[in-house]
ChimeraX commands (.cxc) that place a marker at each C-alpha (Angstrom):
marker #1 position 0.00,0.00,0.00 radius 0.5
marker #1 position 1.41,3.40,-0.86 radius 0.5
marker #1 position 0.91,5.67,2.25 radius 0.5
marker #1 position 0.29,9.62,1.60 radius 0.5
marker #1 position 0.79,12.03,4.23 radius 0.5
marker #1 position -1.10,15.29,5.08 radius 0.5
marker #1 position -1.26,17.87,7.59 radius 0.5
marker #1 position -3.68,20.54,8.80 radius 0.5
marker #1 position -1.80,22.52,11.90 radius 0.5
marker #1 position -3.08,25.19,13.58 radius 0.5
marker #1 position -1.32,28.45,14.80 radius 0.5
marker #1 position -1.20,31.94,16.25 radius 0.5
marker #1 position -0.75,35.64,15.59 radius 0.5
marker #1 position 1.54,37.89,17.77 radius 0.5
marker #1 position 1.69,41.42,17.89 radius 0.5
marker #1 position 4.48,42.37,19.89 radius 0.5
marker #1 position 4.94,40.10,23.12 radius 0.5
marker #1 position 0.84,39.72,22.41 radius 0.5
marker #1 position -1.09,37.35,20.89 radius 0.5
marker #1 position -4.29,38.85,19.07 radius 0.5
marker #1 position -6.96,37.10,17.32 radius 0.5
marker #1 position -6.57,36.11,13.89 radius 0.5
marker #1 position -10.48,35.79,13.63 radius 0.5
marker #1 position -11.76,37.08,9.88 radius 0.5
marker #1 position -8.04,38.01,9.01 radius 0.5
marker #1 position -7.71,35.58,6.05 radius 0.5
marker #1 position -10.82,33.71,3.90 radius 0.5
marker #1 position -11.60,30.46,4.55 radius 0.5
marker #1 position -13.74,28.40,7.39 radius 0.5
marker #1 position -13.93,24.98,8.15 radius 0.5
marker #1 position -17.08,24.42,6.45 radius 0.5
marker #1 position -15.11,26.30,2.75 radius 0.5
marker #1 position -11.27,26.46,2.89 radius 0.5
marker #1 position -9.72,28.52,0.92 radius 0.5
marker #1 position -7.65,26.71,-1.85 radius 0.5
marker #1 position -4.28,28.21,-2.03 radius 0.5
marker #1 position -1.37,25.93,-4.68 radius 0.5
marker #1 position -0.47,23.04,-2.59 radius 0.5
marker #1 position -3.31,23.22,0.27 radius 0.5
marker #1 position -5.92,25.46,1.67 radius 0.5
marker #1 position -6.19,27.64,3.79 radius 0.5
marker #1 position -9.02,29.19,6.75 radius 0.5
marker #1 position -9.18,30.86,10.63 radius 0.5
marker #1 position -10.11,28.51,12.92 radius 0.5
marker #1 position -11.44,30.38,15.96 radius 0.5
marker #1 position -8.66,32.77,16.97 radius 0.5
marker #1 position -5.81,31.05,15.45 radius 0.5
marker #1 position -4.89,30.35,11.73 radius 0.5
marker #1 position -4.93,26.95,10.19 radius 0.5
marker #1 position -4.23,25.09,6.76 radius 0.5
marker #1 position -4.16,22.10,5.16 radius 0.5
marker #1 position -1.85,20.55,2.88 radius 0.5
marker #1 position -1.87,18.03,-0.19 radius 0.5
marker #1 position -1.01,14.49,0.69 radius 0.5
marker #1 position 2.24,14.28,0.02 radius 0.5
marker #1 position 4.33,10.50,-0.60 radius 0.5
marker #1 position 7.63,11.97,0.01 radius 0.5
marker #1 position 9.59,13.46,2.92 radius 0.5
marker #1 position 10.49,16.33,-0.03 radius 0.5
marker #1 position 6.91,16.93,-1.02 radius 0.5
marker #1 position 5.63,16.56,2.18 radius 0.5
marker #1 position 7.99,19.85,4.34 radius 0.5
marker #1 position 7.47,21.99,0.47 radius 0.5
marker #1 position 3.66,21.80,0.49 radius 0.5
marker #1 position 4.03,23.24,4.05 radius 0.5
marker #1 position 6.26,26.07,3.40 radius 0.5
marker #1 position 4.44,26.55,0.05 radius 0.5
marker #1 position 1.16,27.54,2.20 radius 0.5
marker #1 position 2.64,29.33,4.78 radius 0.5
marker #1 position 4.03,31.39,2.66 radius 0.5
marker #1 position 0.20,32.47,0.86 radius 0.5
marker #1 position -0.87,32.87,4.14 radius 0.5
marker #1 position 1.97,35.22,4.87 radius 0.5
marker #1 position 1.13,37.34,1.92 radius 0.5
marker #1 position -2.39,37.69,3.01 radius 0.5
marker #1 position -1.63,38.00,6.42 radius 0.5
marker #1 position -0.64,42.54,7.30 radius 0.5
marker #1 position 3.48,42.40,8.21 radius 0.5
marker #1 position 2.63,43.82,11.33 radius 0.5
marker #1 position 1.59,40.18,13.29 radius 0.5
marker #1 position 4.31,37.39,13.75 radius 0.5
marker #1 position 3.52,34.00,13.04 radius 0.5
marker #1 position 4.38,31.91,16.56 radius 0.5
marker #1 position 4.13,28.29,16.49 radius 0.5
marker #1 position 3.38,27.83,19.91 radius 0.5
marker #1 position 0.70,25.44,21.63 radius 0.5
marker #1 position -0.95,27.39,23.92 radius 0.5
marker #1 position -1.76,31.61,23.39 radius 0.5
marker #1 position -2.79,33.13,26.27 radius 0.5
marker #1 position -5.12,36.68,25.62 radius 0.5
marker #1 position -6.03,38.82,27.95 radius 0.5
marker #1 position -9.47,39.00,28.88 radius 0.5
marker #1 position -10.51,42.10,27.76 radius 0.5
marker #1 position -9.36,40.68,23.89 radius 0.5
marker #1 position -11.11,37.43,24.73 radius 0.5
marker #1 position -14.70,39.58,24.96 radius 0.5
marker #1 position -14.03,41.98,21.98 radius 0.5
marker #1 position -14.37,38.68,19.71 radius 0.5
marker #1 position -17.58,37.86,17.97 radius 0.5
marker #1 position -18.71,34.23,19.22 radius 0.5
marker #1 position -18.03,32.55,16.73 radius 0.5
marker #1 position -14.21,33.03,17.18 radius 0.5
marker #1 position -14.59,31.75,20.90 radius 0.5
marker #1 position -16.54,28.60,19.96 radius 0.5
marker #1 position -14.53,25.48,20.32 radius 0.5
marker #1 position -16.31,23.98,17.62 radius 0.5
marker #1 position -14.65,20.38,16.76 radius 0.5
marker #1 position -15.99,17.19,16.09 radius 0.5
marker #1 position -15.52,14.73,18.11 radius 0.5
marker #1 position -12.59,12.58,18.05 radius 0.5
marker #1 position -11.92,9.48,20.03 radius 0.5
marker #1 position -9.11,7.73,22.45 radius 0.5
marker #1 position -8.00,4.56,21.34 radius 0.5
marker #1 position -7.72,3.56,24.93 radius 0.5
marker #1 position -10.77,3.27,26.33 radius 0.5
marker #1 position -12.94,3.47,23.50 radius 0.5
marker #1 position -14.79,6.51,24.11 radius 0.5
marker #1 position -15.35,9.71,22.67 radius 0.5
marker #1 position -12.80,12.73,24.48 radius 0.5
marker #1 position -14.87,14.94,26.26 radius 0.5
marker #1 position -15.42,18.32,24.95 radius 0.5
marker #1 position -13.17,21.28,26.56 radius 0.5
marker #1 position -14.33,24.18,28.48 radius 0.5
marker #1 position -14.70,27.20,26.09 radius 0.5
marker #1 position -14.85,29.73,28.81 radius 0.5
marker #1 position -10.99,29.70,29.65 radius 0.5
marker #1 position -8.64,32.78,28.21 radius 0.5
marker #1 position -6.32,30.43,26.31 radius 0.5
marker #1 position -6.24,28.88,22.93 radius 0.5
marker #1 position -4.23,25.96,21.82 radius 0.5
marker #1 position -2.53,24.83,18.96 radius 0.5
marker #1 position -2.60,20.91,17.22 radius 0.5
marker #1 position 0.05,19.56,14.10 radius 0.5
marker #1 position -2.64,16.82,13.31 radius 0.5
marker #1 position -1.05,14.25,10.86 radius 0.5
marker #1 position -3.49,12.64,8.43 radius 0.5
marker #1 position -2.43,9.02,6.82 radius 0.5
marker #1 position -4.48,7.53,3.87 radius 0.5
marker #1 position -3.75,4.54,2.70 radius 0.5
marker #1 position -7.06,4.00,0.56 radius 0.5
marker #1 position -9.03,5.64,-1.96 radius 0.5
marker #1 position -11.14,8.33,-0.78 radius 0.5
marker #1 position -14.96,7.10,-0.38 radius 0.5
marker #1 position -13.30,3.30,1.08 radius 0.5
marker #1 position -15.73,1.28,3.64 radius 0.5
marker #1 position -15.34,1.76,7.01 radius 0.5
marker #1 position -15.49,-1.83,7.81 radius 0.5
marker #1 position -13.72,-3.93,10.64 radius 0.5
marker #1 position -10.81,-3.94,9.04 radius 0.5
marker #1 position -10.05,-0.28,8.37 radius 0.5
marker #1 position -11.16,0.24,11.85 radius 0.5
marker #1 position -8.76,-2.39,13.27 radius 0.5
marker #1 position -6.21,-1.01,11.36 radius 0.5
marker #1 position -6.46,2.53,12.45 radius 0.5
marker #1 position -6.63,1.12,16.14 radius 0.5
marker #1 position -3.41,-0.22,15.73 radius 0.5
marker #1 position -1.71,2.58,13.53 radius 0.5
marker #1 position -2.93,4.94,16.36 radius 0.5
marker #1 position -0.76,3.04,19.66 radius 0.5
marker #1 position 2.15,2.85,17.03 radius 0.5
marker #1 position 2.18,6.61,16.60 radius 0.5
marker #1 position 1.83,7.36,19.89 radius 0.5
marker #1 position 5.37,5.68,20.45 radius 0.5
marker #1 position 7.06,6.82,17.03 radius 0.5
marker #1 position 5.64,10.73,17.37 radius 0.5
marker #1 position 3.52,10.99,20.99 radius 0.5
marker #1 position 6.04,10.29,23.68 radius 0.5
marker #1 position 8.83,11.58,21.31 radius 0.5
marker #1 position 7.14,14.80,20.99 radius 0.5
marker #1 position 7.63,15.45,24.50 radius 0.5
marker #1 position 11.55,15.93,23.67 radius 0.5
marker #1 position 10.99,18.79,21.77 radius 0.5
marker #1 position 7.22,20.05,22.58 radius 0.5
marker #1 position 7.53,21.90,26.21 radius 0.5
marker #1 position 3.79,22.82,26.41 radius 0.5
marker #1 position 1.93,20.80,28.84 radius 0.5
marker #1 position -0.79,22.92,29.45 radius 0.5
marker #1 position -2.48,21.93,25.37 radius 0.5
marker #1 position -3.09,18.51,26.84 radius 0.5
marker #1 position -5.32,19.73,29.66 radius 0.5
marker #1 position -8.19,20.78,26.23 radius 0.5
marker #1 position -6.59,18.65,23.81 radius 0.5
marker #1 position -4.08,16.07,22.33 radius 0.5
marker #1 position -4.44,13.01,24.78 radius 0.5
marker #1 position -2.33,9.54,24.08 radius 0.5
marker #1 position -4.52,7.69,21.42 radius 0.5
marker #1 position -6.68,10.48,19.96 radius 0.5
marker #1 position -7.72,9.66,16.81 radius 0.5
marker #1 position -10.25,10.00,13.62 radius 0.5
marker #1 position -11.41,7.60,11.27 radius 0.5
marker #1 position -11.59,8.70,7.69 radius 0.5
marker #1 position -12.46,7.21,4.37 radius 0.5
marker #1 position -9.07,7.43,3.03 radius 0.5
marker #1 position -7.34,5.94,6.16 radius 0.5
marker #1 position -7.04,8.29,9.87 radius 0.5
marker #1 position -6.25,11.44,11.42 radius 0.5
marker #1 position -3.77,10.86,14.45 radius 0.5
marker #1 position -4.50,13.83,16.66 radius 0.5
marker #1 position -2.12,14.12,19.87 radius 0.5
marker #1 position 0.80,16.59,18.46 radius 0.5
marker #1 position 0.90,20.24,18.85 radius 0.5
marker #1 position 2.18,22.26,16.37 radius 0.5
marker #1 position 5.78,22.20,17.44 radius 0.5
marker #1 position 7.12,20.54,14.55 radius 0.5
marker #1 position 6.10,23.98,12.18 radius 0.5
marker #1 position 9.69,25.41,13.84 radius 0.5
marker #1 position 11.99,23.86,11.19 radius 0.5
marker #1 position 12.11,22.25,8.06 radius 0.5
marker #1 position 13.94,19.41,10.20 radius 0.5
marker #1 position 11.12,18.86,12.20 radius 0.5
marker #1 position 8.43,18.88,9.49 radius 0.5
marker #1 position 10.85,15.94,8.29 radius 0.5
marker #1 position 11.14,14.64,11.13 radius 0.5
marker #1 position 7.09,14.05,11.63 radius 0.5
marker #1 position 6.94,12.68,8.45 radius 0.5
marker #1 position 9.87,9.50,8.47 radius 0.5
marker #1 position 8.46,8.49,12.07 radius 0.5
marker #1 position 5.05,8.69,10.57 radius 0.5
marker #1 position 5.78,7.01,7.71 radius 0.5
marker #1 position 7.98,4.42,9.63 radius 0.5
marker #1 position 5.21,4.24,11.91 radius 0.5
marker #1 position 2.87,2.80,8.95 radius 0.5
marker #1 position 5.95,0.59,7.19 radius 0.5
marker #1 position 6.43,-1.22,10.47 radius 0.5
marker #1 position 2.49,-2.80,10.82 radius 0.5
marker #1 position 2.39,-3.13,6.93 radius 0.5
marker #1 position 5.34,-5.47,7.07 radius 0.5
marker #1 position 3.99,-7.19,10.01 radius 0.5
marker #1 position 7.11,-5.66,12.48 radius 0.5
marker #1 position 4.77,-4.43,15.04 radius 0.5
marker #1 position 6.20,-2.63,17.46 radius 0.5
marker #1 position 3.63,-1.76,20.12 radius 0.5
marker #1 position 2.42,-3.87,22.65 radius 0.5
marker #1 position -0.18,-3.79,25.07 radius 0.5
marker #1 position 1.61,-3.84,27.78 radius 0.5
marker #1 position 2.67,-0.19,27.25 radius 0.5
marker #1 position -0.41,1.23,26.85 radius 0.5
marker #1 position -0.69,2.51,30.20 radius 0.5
marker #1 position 2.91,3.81,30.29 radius 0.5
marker #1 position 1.94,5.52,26.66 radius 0.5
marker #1 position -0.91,6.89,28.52 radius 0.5
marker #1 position 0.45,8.06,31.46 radius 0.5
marker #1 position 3.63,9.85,29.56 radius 0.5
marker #1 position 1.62,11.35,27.40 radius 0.5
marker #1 position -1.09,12.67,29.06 radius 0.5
marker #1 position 0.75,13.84,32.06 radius 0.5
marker #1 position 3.52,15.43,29.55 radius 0.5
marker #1 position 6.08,13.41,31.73 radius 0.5
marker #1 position 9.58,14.95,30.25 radius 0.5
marker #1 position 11.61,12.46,31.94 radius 0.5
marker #1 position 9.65,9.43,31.20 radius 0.5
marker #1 position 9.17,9.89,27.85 radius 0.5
marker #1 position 13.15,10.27,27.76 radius 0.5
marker #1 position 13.60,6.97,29.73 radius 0.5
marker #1 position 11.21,4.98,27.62 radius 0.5
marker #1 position 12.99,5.71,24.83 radius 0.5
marker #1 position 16.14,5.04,25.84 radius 0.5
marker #1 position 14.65,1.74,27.16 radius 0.5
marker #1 position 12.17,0.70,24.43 radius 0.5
marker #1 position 12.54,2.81,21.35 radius 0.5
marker #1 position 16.03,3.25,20.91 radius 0.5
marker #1 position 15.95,1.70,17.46 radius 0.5
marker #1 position 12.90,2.87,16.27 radius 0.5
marker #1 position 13.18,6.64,16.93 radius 0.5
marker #1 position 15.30,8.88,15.81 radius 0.5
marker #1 position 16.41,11.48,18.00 radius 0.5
marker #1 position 19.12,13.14,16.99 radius 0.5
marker #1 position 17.55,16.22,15.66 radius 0.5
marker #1 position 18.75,19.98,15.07 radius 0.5
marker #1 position 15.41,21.65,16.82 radius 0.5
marker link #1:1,2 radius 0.2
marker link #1:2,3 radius 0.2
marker link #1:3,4 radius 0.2
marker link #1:4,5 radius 0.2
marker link #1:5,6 radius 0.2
marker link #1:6,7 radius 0.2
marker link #1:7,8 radius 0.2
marker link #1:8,9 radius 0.2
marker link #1:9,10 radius 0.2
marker link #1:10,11 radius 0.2
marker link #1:11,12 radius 0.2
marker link #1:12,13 radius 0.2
marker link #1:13,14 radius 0.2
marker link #1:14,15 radius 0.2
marker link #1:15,16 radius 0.2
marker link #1:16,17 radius 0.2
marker link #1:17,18 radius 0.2
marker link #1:18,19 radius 0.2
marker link #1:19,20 radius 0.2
marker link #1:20,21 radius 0.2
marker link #1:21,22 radius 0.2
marker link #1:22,23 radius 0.2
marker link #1:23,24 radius 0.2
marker link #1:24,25 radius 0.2
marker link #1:25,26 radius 0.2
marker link #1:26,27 radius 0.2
marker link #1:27,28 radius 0.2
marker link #1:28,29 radius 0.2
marker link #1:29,30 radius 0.2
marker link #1:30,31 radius 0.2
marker link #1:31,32 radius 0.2
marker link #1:32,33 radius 0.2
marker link #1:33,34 radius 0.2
marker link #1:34,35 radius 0.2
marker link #1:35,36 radius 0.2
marker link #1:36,37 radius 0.2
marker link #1:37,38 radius 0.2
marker link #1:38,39 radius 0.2
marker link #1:39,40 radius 0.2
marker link #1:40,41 radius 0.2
marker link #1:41,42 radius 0.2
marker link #1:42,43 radius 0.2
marker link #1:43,44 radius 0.2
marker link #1:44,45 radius 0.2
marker link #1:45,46 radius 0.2
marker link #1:46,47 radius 0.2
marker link #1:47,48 radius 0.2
marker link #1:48,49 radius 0.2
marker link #1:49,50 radius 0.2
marker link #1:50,51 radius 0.2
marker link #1:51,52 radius 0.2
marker link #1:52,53 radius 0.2
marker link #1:53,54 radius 0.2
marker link #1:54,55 radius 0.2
marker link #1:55,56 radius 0.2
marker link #1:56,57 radius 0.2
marker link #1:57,58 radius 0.2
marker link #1:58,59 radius 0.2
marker link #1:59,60 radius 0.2
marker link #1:60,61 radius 0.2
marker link #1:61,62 radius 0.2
marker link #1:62,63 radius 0.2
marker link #1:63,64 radius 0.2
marker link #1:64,65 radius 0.2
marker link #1:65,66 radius 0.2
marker link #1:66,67 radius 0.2
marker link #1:67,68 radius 0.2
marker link #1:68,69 radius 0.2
marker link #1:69,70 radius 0.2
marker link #1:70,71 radius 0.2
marker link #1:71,72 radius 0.2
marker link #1:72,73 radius 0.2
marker link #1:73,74 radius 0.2
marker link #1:74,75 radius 0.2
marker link #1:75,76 radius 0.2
marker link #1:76,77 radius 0.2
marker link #1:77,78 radius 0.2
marker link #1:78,79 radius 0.2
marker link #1:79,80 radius 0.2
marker link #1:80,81 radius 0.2
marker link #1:81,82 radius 0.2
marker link #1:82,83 radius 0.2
marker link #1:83,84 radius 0.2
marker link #1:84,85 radius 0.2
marker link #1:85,86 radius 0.2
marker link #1:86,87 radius 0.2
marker link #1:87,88 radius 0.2
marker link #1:88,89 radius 0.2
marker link #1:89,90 radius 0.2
marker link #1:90,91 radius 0.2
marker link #1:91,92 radius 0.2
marker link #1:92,93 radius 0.2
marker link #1:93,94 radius 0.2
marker link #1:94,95 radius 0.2
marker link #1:95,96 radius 0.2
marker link #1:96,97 radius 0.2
marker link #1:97,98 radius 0.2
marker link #1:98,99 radius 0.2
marker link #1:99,100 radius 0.2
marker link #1:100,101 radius 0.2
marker link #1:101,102 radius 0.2
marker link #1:102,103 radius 0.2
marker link #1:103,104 radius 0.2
marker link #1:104,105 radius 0.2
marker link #1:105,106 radius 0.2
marker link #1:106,107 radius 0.2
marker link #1:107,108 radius 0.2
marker link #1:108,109 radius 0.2
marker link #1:109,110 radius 0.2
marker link #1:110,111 radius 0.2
marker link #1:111,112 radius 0.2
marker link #1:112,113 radius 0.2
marker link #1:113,114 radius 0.2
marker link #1:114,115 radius 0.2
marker link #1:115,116 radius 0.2
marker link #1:116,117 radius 0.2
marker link #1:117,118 radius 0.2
marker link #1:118,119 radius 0.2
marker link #1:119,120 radius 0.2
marker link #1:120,121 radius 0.2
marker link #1:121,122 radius 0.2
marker link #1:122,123 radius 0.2
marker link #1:123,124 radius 0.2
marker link #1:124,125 radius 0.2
marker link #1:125,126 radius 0.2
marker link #1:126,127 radius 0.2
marker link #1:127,128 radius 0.2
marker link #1:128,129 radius 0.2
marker link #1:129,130 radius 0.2
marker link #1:130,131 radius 0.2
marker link #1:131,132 radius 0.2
marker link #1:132,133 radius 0.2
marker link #1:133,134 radius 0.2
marker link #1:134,135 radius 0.2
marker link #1:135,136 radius 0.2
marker link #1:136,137 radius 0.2
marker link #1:137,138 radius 0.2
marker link #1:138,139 radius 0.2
marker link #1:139,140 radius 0.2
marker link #1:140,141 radius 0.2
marker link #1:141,142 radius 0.2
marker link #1:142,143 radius 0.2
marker link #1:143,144 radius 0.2
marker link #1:144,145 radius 0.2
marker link #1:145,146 radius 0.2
marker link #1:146,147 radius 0.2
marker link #1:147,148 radius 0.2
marker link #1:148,149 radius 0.2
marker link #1:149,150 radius 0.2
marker link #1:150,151 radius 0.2
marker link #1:151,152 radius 0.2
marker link #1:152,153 radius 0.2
marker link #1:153,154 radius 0.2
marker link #1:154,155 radius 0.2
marker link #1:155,156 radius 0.2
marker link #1:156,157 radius 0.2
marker link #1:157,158 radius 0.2
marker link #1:158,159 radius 0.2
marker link #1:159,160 radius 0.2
marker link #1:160,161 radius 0.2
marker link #1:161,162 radius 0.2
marker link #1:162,163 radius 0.2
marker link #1:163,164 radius 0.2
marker link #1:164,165 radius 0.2
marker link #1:165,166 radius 0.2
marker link #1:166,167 radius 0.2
marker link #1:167,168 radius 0.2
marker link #1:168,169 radius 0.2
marker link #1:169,170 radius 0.2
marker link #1:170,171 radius 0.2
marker link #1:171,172 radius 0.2
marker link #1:172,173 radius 0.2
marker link #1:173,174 radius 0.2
marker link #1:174,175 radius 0.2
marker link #1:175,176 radius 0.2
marker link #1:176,177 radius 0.2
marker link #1:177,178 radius 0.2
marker link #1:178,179 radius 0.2
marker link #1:179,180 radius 0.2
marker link #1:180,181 radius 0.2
marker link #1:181,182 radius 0.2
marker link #1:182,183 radius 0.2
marker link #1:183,184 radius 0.2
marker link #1:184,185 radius 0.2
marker link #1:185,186 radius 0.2
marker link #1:186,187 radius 0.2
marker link #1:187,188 radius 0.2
marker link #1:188,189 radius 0.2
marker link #1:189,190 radius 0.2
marker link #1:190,191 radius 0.2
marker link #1:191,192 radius 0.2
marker link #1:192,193 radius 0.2
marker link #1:193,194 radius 0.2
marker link #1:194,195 radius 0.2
marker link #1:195,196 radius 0.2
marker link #1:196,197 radius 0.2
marker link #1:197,198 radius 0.2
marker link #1:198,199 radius 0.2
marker link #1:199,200 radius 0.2
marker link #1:200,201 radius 0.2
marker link #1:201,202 radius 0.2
marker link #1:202,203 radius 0.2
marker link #1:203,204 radius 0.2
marker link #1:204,205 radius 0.2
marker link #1:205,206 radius 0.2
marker link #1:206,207 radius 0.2
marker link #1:207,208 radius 0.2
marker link #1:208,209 radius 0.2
marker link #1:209,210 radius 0.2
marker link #1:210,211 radius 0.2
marker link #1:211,212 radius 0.2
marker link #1:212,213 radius 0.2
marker link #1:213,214 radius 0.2
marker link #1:214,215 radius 0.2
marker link #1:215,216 radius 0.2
marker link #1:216,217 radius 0.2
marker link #1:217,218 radius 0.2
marker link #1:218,219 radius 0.2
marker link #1:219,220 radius 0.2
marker link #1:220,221 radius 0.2
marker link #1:221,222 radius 0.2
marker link #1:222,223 radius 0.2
marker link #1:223,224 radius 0.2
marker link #1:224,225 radius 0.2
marker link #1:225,226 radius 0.2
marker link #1:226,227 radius 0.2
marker link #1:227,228 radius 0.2
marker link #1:228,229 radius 0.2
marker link #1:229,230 radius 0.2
marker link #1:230,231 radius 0.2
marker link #1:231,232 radius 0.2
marker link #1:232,233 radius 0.2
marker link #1:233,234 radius 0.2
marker link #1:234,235 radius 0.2
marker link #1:235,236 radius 0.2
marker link #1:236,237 radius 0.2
marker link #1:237,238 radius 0.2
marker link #1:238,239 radius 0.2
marker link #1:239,240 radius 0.2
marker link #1:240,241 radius 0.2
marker link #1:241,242 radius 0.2
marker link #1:242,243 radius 0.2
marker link #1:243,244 radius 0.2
marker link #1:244,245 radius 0.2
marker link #1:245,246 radius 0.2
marker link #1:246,247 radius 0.2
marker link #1:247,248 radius 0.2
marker link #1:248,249 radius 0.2
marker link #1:249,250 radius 0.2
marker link #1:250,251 radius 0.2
marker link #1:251,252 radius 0.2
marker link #1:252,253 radius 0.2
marker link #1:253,254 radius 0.2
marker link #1:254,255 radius 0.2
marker link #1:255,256 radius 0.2
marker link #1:256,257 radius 0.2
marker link #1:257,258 radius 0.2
marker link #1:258,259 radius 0.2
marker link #1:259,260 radius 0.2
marker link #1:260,261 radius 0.2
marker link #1:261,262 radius 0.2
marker link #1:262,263 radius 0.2
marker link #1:263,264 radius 0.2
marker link #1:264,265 radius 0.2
marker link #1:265,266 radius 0.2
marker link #1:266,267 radius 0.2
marker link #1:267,268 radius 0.2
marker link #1:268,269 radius 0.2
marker link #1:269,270 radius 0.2
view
């Protein structure tokens, strides 16, 4: 199966030391992106977001992310910084002059691979924002039957990313607060085309090194259950769950050392 690899990351505006709301700064919503070459493009609530084109290669994949960043640079006014950060704190005061619909937390729900059930919806009333670097996989033709299989495999794909990206992501992602609205271990989406893995931030939009390094671990990820090498096993799930979730710096380093050496590349210019 030939795997293709999207993106749709979220991220902020700063003016100054302050973030401001990038509500109605650029077209696009999530109902009607905005096509830009090599994605699309919309605001999402206070902060920015875009998609990408599914890309096969580590080369396509970190172009068709600099390629839309830099449209939504040009349509963004020189005066705001882009900041890749997880979490934007706003002051109050900012937080009432927007219109409701940039304070709505409006996602669809996603689902932990864990226990099963869908994540519980996060409290809209707090004066911070956060930030995901959801990675998309398809492995199938758009429209494919969500049967047993595809679910199965999805199940599985998710725990194997959480050990290949999740706890590694703790190395370079310092932001534990995301995790108390979003991004648990084993977050996930079913799609027609193949899954949406949904526990990064949007740390890996620093460098073109990171954007490659997502996509190899992702993409090793995948190679490893399609050539039957699984890696996971059930008996981590709990230590997956607890790293994760509790953004625990020094486990995550541990378990790698312990576990993962071989899998996971770490040595990494961030």
């Amino acid at each position: 199966m030939t795997l293709k690899v999207g993106a749709d990351p979220e991220f902020f505006l700063r003016n100054g030391d302050k973030f401001v709301s990038a509500f109605d700064m650029v077209p696009g919503t999530k109902q009607k992106p905005h096509p830009v070459p090599s994605g699309a493009v919309q605001v999402d609530g206070m902060a920015l977001e875009f998609n990408i084109d599914p890309a096969t290669t580590e080369t396509e994949f970190v172009y068709n992310i600099n390629e839309v960043l830099g449209h939504l640079r040009g349509m963004v006014p020189e005066e705001f910084d882009f900041a890749f950060e997880a979490t934007a704190f706003f002051s109050k005061k900012h937080m009432d002059e927007q219109p409701d619909e940039a304070r709505e937390l409006g996602c669809d729900p996603d689902f932990n691979v864990y226990t099963g059930d869908v994540n519980p919806q996060p409290d809209e009333e707090n004066t911070y924002r956060t930030a995901a670097g959801h990675i998309h996989l398809g492995w199938y033709d758009k429209g494919h039957k969500l049967d047993d299989q595809h679910i199965e495999e999805v199940r599985m794909l998710t725990k194997q990313l959480d050990y290949m990206l999740g706890i590694p992501s703790l190395i370079f992602d310092d932001d534990a607060t995301r995790r108390q609205m979003y991004g648990q271990a084993g977050t996930y989406r079913l799609k027609d085309y193949g899954m949406e893995y949904r526990v990064l931030s949007n740390f890996w939009l620093k460098s073109d090194a990171m954007m490659s390094w997502v996509f190899k671990h992702t993409e090793k990820a995948f190679a490893l259950l399609s050539e039957d090498g699984v890696i996971f096993h059930d008996k981590w799930g709990t230590v997956a769950r607890n790293i994760i979730d509790s953004h625990d710096t020094k486990a995550a380093k541990k378990f790698l050392e312990n576990q993962m050496k071989e899998f996971v590349d770490m040595e990494i210019a961030v």
